[in-house]
N, C-alpha and C positions, 0 to 999 in steps of 0.2 A: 291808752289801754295796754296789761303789760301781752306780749306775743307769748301764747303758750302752745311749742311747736312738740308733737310727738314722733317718736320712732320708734315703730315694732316690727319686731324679727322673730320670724318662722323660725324656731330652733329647730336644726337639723332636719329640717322641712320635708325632702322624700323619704327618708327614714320614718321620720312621723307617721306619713302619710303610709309608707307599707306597715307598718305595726298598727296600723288601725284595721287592714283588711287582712292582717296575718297577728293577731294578737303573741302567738309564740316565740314571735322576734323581742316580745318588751326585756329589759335590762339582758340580753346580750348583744355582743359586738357585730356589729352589722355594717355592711357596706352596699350603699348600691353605685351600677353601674357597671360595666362591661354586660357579661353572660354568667348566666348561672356557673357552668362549666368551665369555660375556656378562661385566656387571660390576654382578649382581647381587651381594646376602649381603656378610658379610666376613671377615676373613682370621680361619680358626680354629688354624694354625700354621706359622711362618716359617721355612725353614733357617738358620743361621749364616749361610752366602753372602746371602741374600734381608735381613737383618736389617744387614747394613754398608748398603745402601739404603735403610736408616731404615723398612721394615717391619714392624709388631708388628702381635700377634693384635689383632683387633677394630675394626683400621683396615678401612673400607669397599672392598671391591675395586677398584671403578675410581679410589681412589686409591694404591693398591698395581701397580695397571697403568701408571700413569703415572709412578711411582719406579720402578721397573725392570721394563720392557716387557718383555726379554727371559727372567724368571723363566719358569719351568714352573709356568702356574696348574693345580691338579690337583683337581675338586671332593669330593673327599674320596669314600671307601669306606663307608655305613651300614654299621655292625652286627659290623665286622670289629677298629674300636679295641676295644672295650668287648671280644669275644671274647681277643682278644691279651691284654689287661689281665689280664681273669682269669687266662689260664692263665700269666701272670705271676706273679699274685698266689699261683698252689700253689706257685712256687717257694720264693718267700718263706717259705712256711708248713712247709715241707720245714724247712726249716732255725732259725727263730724261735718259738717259742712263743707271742708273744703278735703279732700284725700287724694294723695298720687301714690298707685303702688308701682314704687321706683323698681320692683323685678315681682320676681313671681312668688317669693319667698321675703319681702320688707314693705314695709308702706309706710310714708310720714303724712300725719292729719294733723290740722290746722284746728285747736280747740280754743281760741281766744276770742273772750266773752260769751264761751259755753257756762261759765261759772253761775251764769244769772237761770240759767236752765235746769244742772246737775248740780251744782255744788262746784266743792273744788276739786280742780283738775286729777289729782293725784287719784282718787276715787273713784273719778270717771274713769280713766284710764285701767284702773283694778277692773271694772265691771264691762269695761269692753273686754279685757281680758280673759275674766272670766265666761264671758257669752261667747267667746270663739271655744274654750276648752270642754263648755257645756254641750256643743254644738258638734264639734268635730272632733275632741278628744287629744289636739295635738296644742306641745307646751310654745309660748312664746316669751317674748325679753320684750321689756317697752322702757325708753329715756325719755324724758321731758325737761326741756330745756326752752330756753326763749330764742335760738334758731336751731336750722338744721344739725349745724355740725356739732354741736353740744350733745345734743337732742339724739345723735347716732352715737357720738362715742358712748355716751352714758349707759343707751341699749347694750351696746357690746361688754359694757364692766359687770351690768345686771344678769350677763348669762352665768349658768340655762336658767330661766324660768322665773327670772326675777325682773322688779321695777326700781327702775332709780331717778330720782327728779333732780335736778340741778339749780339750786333754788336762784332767782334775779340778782345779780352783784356778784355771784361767784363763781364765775364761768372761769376768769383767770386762776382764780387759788386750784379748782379742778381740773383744768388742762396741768397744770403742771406738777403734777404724782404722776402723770404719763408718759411710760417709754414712747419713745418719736416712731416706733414701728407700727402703733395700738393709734396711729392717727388715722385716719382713711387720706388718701391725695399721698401721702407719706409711700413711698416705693421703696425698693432695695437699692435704687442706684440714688437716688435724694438720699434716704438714712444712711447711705455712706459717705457720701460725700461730708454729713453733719458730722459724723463718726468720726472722722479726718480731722476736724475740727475741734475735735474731744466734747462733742456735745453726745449724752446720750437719751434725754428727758427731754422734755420740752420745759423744763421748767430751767434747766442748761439755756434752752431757746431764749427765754424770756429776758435771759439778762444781755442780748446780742442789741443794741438800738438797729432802729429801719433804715439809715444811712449803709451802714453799713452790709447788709442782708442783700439789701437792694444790689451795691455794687458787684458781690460776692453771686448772688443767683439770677439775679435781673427782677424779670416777673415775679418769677417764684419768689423772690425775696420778700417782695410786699405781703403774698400770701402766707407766709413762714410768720412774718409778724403779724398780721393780724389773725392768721388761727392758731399762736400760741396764748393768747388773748381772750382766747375761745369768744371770736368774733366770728359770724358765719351768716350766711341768707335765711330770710324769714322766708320766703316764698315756696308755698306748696303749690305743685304745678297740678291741675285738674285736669288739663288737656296736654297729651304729650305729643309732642312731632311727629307731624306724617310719614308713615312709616315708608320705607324707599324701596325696599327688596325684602322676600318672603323666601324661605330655602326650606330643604332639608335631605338631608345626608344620614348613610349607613355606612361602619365600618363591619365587612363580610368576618365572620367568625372562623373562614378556613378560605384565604385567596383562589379567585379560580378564573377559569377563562368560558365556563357554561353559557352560550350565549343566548338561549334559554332563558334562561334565570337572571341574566342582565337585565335582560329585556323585561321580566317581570318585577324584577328589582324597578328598573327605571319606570315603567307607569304606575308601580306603587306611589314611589316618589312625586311622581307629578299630578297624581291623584290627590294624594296629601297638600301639595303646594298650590293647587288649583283651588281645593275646599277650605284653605286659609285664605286667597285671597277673594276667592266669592264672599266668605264670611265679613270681610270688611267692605263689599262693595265695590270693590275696585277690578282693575283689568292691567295686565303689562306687558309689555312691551319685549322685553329683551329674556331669553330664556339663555342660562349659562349652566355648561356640563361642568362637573369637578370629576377627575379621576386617578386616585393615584394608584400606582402597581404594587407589586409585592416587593421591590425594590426602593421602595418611597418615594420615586420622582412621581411629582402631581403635575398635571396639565389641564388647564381650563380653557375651554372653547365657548367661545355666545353667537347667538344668533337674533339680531333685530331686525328680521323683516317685516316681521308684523306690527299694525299699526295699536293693535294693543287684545289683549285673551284672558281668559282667564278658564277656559275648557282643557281640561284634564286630556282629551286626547291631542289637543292640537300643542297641549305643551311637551308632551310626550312625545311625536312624533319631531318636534323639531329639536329636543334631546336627543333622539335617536340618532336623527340625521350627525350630529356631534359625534357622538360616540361610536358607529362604526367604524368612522378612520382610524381611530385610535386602538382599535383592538388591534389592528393589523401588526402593531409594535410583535404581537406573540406573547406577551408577558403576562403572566397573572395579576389580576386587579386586585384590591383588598378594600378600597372605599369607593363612591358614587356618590354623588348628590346634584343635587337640581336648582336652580336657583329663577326667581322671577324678578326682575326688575324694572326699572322706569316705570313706577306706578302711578296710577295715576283715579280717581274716580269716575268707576262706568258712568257711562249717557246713557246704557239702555236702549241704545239704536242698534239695531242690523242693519246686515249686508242686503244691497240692494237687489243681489240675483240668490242669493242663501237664507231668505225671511224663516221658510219656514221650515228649515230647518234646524236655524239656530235655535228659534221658538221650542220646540222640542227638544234641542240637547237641555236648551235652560227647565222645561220642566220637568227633563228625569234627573239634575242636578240638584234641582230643588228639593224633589223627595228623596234623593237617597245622603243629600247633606240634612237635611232632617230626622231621617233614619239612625246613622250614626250620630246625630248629637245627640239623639235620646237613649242608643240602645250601645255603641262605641263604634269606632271606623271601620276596626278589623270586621264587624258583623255582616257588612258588603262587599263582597269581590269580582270585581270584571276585568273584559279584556285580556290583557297577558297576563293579571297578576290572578290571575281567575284559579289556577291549579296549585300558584304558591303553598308551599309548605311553611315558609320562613322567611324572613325579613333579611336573617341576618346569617343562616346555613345556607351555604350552596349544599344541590344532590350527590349522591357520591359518585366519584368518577369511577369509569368502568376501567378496570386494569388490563393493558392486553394481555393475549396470550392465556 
């Protein structure tokens, strides 16, 4: 039976996503990422219009400010991609039997010997496409090919908003109309080294034998020859690796030393990392502070004395304990983050002298992580983060004199 593997990709996926809840963004240049205002962070995704101004994700905002002032800088929506993606991703599952969405914004599904159900593939794939654009408004790219790596690049030649199949037998003839940079695995210090060599296509590649490649890159070599070949893995993975570590981190909008506002920065933070990891179930072990100052040196501290948590105060507090030493540097902070590690899945047992207590933290964690999954995070505030203004402004400092 022939393998008939897909890949679709979210075009310009937060972007998407804000022009659905801000229709006046459609066909102008729009960036999100950093702050509305400032020119902190940086660019986490570009429109088409925003990208002929030589904008790409991961370029620093205020250099993206100064290629096209005019863009709609928009600092992105927490909590609402990753929501979207999913209910994405049941579409998919409606229709595919086997599906991995490989990030929050691509997914490759496994439709081989769907044909005896839908018809053929290519059609199917139209009509899954169009049940996400009927559904949620936003455009995607789909390749179909008989493995993976076919199957992506093809997506990527069909952007924006197109499909392209790559019919059995001709995965070599198509790999090689390809610059070696339009490969994925393909990096800047690989396509140079090829570059050195005077290869600039892969189709340069192709006429290299595997003896040769091999001694020249080693490993890599074998893979150079067979994905110029456009030889790649059939296997879509449905179950993805236990995930190790849950974080999350704020770059502050004006560095400050508030220590106030640390502190409700930090159990926001751990609010958030604790209702990721109750959501999977799990409990961990090691809680690790990130902090760098306004001079950019970063220091990271952990602390594993617990046998494993997953309680929003007790990860907080043992952040806490981290970060006061380190204020004492004097120096203004500009990022925070919180990180949970060694994970592992809860047992569900308490402490033998804290039953019921714990009992009770788990069931007002229970209702207020159900609260925000239905109504959003920000709608509940306790603790230190209880007066927050902002996530990402410190208050204004008082001037002497």
């Amino acid at each position: 039976m022939q393998p008939v593997i897909v890949h679709i990709d979210m075009d310009c996926f937060f972007v998407a996503v804000e022009r659905t809840r801000d229709p006046s963004l459609v066909g102008k240049p729009v960036v999100v990422g950093g702050s509305s205002l400032g020119n902190r962070g940086v660019v986490t995704s570009a429109s088409y219009e925003a990208r002929r101004y030589g904008i790409h994700s991961a370029m620093p905002i205020v250099v993206a400010r100064k290629l096209c002032p005019q863009a709609a800088f928009v600092p992105g929506t927490p909590g609402i991609y990753g929501k979207v993606s999913r209910e994405i991703g049941k579409i998919f599952k409606s229709w595919a039997p086997a599906v991995e969405m490989a990030s929050i914004d691509e997914a490759y599904l496994d439709l081989t010997g769907c044909e005896r159900c839908y018809g053929p593939a290519i059609g199917t794939v139209d009509r899954i496409l169009a049940d996400v654009r009927a559904t949620f408004g936003l455009d995607l790219s789909a390749g179909l090919a008989a493995n993976r790596l076919v199957a992506k690049v093809a997506s990527k030649c069909a952007k924006p908003s197109g499909l392209l199949q790559v019919l059995p037998g001709r995965e070599e003839q198509f790999m090689a109309g390809l610059r070696l940079g339009d490969v994925p695995g393909v990096g800047e210090v690989l396509e140079g080294r090829l570059r050195a060599m005077g290869l600039t296509s892969v189709g340069d590649l192709q006429r290299l034998d595997k003896p040769l490649l091999e001694r020249t890159f080693g490993s890599s070599g074998r893979w150079l020859y067979e994905m110029a070949r456009g030889r790649g893995s059939l296997e879509v993975e449905t179950e993805r690796a236990p995930v190790k570590s849950v974080g999350n981190s704020v770059t502050f909008s004006q560095d400050t030393v508030d220590r106030s506002f640390l502190d409700a920065v930090l159990y926001r933070l751990s609010e958030k990392v604790g209702a990721r990891v109750r959501d999977k179930g799990m409990v961990g072990r090691t809680v690790t502070l990130r902090l760098r100052y306004s001079d950019f040196k970063t220091l990271t501290r952990s602390d594993s004395s617990s046998p494993g948590t997953n309680s929003d105060q007790l990860i907080f507090e043992r952040a806490r304990a981290l970060m006061i030493p380190l204020l004492e540097r004097r120096v203004r902070v500009r990022l925070l983050g919180v990180t949970l590690s060694k994970l592992r899945q809860s047992d569900g047992q308490y402490g033998l002298f804290t039953v019921e207590k714990q009992k009770r933290e788990a069931r007002l964690y229970g209702t207020v992580d159900a609260i925000r999954g239905k109504y959003g995070f920000d709608l509940v505030r306790k603790g230190p983060a209880l007066p927050m203004k902002s996530l990402r402004k410190p208050p204004e400092e008082k001037k002497a004199g």
